[in-house]
C-alpha positions as CSV (number, residue, x, y, z in Angstrom):
1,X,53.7,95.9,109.2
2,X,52.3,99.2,108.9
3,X,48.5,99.4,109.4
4,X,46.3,100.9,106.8
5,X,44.0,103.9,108.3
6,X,40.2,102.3,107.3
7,X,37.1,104.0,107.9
8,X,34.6,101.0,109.8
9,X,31.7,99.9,108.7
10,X,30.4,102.2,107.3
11,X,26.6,101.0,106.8
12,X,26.8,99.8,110.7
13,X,28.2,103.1,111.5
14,X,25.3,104.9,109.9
15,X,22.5,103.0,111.0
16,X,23.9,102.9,114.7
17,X,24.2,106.7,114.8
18,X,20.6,107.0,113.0
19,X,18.9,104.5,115.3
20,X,20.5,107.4,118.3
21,X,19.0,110.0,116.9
22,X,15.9,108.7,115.8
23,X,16.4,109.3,112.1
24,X,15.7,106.7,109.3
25,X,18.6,105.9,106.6
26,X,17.1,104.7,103.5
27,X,17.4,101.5,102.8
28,X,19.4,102.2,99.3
29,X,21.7,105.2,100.8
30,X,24.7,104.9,99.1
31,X,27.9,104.0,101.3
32,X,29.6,107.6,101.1
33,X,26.8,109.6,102.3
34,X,27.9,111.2,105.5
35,X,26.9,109.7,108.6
36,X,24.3,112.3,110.3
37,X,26.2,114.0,113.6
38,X,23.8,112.7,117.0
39,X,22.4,115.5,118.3
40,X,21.8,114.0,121.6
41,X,23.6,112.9,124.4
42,X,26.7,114.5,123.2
43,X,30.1,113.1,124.8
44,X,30.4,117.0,126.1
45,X,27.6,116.1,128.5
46,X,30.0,113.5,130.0
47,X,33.2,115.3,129.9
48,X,31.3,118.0,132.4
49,X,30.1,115.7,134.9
50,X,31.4,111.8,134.4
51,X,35.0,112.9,134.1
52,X,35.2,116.2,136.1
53,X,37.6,114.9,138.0
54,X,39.8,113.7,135.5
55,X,40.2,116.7,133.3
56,X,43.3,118.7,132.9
57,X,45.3,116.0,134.4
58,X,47.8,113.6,132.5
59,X,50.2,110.4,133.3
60,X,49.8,108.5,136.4
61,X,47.7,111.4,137.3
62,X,45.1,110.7,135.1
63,X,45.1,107.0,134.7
64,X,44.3,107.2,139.0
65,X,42.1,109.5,138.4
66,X,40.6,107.7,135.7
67,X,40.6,104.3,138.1
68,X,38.5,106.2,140.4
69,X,35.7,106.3,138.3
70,X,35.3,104.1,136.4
71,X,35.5,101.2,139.4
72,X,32.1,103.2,140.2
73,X,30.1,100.1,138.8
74,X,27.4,97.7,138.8
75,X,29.2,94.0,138.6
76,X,27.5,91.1,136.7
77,X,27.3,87.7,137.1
78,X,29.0,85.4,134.4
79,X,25.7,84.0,133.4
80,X,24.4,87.5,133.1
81,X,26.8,88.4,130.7
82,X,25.4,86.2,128.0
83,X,22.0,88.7,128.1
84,X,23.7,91.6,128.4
85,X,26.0,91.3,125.0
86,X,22.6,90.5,123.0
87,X,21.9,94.0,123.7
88,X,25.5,95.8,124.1
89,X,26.5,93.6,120.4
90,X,23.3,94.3,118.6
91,X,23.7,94.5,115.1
92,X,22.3,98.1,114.2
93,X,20.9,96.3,111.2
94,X,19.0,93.3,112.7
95,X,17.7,93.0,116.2
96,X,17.6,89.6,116.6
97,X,21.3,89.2,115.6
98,X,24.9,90.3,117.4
99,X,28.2,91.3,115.6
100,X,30.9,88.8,116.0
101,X,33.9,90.4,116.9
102,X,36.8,89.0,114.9
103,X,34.8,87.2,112.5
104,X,32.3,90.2,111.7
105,X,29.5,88.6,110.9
106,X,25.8,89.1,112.3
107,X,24.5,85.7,114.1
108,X,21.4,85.0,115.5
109,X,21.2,86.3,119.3
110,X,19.9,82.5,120.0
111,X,22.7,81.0,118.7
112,X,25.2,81.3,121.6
113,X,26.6,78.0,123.4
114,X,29.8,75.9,123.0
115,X,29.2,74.3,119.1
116,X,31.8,75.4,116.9
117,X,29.5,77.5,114.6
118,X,27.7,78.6,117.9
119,X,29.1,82.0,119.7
120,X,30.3,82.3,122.9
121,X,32.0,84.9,125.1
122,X,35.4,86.4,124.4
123,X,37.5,87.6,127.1
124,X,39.7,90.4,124.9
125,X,42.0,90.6,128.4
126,X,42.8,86.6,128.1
127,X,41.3,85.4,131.4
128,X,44.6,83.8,132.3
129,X,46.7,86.7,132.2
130,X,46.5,87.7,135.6
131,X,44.5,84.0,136.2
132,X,41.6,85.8,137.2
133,X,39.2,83.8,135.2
134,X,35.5,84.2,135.2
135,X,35.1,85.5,138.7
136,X,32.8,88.8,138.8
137,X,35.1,91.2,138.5
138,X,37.4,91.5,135.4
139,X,35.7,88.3,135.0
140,X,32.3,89.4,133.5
141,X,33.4,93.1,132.7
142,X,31.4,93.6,129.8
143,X,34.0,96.6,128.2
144,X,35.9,93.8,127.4
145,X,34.0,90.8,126.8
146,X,32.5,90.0,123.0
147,X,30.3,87.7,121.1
148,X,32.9,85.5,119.4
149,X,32.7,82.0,116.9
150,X,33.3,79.1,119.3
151,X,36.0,78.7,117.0
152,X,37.4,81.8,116.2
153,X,37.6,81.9,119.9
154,X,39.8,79.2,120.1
155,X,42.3,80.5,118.0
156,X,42.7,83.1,119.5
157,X,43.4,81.8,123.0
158,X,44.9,83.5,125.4
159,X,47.7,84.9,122.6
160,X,49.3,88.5,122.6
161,X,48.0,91.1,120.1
162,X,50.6,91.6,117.8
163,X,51.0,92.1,113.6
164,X,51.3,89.3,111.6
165,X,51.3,85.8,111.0
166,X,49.1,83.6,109.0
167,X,45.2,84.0,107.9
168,X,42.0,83.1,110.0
169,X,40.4,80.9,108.1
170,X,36.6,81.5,109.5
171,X,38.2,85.4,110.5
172,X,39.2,87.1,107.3
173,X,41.1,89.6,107.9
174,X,42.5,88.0,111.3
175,X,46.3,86.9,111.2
176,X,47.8,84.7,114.0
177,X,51.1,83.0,114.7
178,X,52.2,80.7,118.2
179,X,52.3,83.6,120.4
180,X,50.2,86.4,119.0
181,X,46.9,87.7,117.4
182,X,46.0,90.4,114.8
183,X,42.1,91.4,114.5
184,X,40.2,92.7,111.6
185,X,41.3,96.1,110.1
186,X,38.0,97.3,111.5
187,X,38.2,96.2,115.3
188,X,41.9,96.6,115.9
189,X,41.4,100.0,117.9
190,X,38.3,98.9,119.6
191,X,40.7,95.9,120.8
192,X,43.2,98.1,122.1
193,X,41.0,100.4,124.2
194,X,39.6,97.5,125.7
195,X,42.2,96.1,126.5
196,X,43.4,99.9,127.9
197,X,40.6,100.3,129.7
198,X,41.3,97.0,131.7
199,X,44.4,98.1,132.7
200,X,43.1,101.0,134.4
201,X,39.8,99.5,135.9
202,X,42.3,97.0,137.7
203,X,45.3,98.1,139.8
204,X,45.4,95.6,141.9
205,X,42.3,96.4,143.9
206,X,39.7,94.1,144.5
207,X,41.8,91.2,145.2
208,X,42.7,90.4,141.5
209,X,45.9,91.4,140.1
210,X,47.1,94.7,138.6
211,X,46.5,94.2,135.0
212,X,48.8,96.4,133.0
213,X,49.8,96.5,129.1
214,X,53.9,96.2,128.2
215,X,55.7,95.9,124.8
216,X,55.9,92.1,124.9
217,X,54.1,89.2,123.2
218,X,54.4,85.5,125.0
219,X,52.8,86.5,128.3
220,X,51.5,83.6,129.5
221,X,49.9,83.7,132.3
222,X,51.4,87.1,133.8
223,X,48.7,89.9,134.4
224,X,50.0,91.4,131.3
225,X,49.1,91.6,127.8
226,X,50.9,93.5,125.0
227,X,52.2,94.3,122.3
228,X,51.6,98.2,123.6
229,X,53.6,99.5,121.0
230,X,51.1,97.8,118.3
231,X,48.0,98.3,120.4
232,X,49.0,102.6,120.1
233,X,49.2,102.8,116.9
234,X,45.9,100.0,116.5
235,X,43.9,103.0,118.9
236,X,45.0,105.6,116.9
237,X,44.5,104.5,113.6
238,X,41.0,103.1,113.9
239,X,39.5,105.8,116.2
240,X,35.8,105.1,117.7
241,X,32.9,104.7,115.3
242,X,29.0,104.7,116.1
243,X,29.0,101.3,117.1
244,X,31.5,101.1,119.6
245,X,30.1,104.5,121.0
246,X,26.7,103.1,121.3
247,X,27.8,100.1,122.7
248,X,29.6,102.5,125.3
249,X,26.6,104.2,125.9
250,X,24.7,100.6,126.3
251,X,27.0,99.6,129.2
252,X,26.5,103.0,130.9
253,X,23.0,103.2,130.5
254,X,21.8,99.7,130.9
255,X,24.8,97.3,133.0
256,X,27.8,98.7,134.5
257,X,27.0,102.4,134.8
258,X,30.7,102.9,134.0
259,X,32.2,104.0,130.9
260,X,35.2,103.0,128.8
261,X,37.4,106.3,128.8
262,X,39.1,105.8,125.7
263,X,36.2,105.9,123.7
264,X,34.8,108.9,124.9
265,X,38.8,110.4,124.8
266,X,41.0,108.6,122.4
267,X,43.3,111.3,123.0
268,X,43.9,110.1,126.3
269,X,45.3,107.0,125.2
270,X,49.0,108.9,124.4
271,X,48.7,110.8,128.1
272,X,48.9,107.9,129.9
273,X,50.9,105.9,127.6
C-alpha cells in the first residue's frame, strides 16, 4: 500500500520552529503560511564538529562510525525517563501538555501512569526484541521512547511495523493486524529513524544484544524488528519536521548529549541501508 507524501503538522511545525527562534506566530496565521527558516543553531554547526568523523564515509563505514558517537551519552534511569519526555514531548502549543505518539493528541503532562486513558512510555524498539527490557541502556533511551495512551500502547505490543491491517480505534490513522503495526501518516518516518537509530547505538556492546532492522514482520523476541523495506520508504517520505528536530535538539541539550543521526541526515538512511 503505497504511502501518501503528507506535510506534518503543520501548526506544531510552526510554532516549534518559532518557539527556536524566538519569534511569535499569530494566533490566527493561516495554515499555508511558510514556516519561518531557524536562524540559530543550524544542523551545519553539527555536521562540523558532532559528526566530523563520520563525514564522507558510507555503508558499514559509516554506520561504525556513526556507532562511535553517538554511544557518547549520558544514560537515564527508567524512572527518569517519565521527566524527561514532559520536556522532550512538549506540545509547542501548550506547556503543560505532551504529544501522544500514535494517537496525536496533546494530554496533560500529569496524566501519565498505567489507567487506560492515562499515558505511559512507549518503547518504539519493542523491549522484547532483543529481551533487553527496561534496563538503562536501550532500556531508557529516550530517541526511542514516547508518551503513548495506556491503550494505544497495548495494541501496539511488541508487533512489527508493517502497512496495513485494520483501524485503531483510539489511533486514527493507525492500522494493525496479528503481527504488525502501521503509525499515523504523520509519525511514520519519525518511527523509522528511531527505530534506525537503535540499530546503530546498539551492536552488541554493552552487554545487550546487536539490535539490527531486516525485511521481516513476526519477530518475536529476536533483536530484530522490521519491515526495513516499509520503514525506507516510511523515512523517506515523511522527512524531519520542527518537532522532531527540536525534540533532537532537547535530548542533546538537556539528557543524553547524543543525537539521532537520521534526523540531522535523512540522507544517510539509504547509505547504510
Amino acid at each position: 500500500m503505497p504511502v501518501p507524501h503528507i506535510r506534518r503538522w503543520k501548526p506544531l511545525a510552526m510554532t516549534a520552529a518559532a518557539l527556536l527562534v524566538g519569534i511569535t506566530v499569530p494566533a490566527a496565521a493561516d495554515a499555508t503560511t511558510p514556516a519561518p527558516t531557524p536562524a540559530a543553531a543550524p544542523v551545519g554547526a553539527y555536521d562540523d564538529t558532532y559528526y566530523q568523523d563520520a563525514l564522507g564515509k558510507t555503508g558499514p563505514e559509516l554506520k561504525s562510525a556513526l556507532h562511535t558517537i553517538i554511544s557518547d551519552q549520558t544514560k537515564l534511569s527508567y524512572d527518569q525517563v517519565w521527566d524527561a519526555l514532559k520536556v522532550t514531548d512538549e506540545d509547542p502549543a501548550n506547556s503543560s501538555n505532551v504529544i501522544l505518539l500514535y494517537a496525536g493528541r496533546s494530554q496533560s503532562k500529569g496524566s501519565n501512569g498505567g489507567d487506560p486513558d492515562q499515558w505511559n512510555r512507549e518503547h518504539v524498539w519493542a523491549k522484547s526484541h532483543g529481551d533487553f527490557g527496561t534496563a538503562t541502556g536501550p532500556g531508557t533511551d529516550i530517541h526511542h521512547l514516547r508518551p503513548e495512551d495506556v491503550s494505544v500502547n497495548s495494541t501496539r505490543g511488541n508487533k512489527d511495523f508493517d502497512n496495513g491491517g485494520s483501524a485503531v480505534g483510539e489511533a486514527p490513522g493507525n492500522f494493525t493486524d496479528s503481527d504488525s503495526f502501521e503509525p499515523r501518516d504523520a509519525v511514520k518516518g519519525d518511527v523509522a529513524r528511531m527505530i534506525l537509530y537503535m540499530a546503530v547505538r546498539y551492536d552488541g556492546e554493552d552487554g545487550f544484544a546487536d539490535l539490527e532492522p531486516n525485511d521481516k514482520v513476526d519477530n518475536g523476541s529476536a533483536p530484530a524488528i522490521g519491515r526495513l523495506s516499509v520503514l525506507k520508504q516510511w523515512s523517506d517520505e515523511d522527512p524531519p519536521d520542527a518537532f522532531e528536530k527540536n525534540r533532537n535538539n532537547v535530548i542533546f541539550d538537556q539528557f543524553q548529549h547524543n543525537r539521532n543521526p537520521f534526523i540531522d541526515h535523512p540522507e544517510w538512511v539509504g547509505a547504510i541501508w
